[in-house]
N, C-alpha and C positions, 0 to 999 in steps of 0.2 A: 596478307592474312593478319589478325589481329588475335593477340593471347592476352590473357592477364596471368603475370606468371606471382608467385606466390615468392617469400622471403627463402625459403628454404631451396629450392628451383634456382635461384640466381647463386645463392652460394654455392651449390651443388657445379652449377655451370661452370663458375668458376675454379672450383676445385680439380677439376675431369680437364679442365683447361680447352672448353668448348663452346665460351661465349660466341665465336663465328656461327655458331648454328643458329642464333637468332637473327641471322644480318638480313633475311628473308620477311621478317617479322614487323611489323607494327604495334608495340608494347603499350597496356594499360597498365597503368604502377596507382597504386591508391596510397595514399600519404602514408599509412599504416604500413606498409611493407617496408615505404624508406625511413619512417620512425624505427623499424624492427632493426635492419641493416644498419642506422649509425648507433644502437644498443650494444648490436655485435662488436661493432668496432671499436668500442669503446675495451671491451674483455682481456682478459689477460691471456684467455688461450688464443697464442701468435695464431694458426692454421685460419680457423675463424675468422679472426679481428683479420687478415690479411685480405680474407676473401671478402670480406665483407667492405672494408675500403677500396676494393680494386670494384666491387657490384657497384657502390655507388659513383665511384669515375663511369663506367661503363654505360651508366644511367644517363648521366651529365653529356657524355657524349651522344648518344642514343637520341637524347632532347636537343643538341644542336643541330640535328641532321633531321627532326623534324617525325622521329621515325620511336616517339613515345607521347604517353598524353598522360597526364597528372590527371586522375578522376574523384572526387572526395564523392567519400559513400560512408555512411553512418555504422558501428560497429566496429569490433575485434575484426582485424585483419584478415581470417578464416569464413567468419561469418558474410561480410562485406565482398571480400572475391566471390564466392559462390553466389550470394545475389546478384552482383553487378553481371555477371556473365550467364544466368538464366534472364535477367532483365534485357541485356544488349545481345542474344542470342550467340555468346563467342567461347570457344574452349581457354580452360584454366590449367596454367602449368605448375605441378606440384609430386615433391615426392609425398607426399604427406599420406597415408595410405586413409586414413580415419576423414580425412579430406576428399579423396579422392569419391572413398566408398557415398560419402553424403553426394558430390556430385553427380556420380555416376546414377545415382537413386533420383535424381531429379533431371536427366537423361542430359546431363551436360558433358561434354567433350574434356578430356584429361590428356593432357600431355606428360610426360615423364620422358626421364633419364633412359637408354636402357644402355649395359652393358659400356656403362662410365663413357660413350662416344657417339650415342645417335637418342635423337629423339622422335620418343613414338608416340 
């Protein structure tokens, strides 16, 4: 199955220490999410910057194994997942609630976090 997970979703994963939950998955990354992540990384809050350099090893790996796709899609990061995934018919993984509520309103599939260890 194929997700486009948002900047905020991978950190999150990482934090919750549940990146194995996407080993199932085929990941759309749009440049925009991994411009956001090496932002992060760059911060002075350690927690953050931490996660955010372990998302993008994670990435790196993901792409060796054949098992993500780099998609260039025009727009803000937010705006750009939510099109790309009413365009290619595939659910968007995001905590992002203001996110969510726009895709759910254009009957697009949302994954989340729940309960810091499963994804719904």
């Amino acid at each position: 199955m194929k997700i486009i997970p948002d900047t905020n979703f991978l950190i999150y994963l990482v934090k919750y220490k549940i990146l194995d939950e996407l080993e199932n998955y085929h990941l759309i990354i749009l440049p925009q999410v991994i411009d956001e992540l090496e932002k992060i990384s760059k911060r002075k809050n350690k927690r953050d910057k931490e996660a955010a350099l372990f998302a993008i090893e994670f990435l790196k790996v993901k792409r060796k194994q054949k098992k993500i796709i780099i998609r260039k899609q025009k727009g803000k990061a937010d705006a750009a997942i939510i099109n790309l995934a009413k365009k290619l018919k595939i659910p968007i993984a995001t905590m992002d609630k203001e996110m969510s509520t726009k895709a759910r309103k254009m009957k697009i599939i949302v994954m989340k976090i729940r309960q810091k260890k499963y994804l719904m």
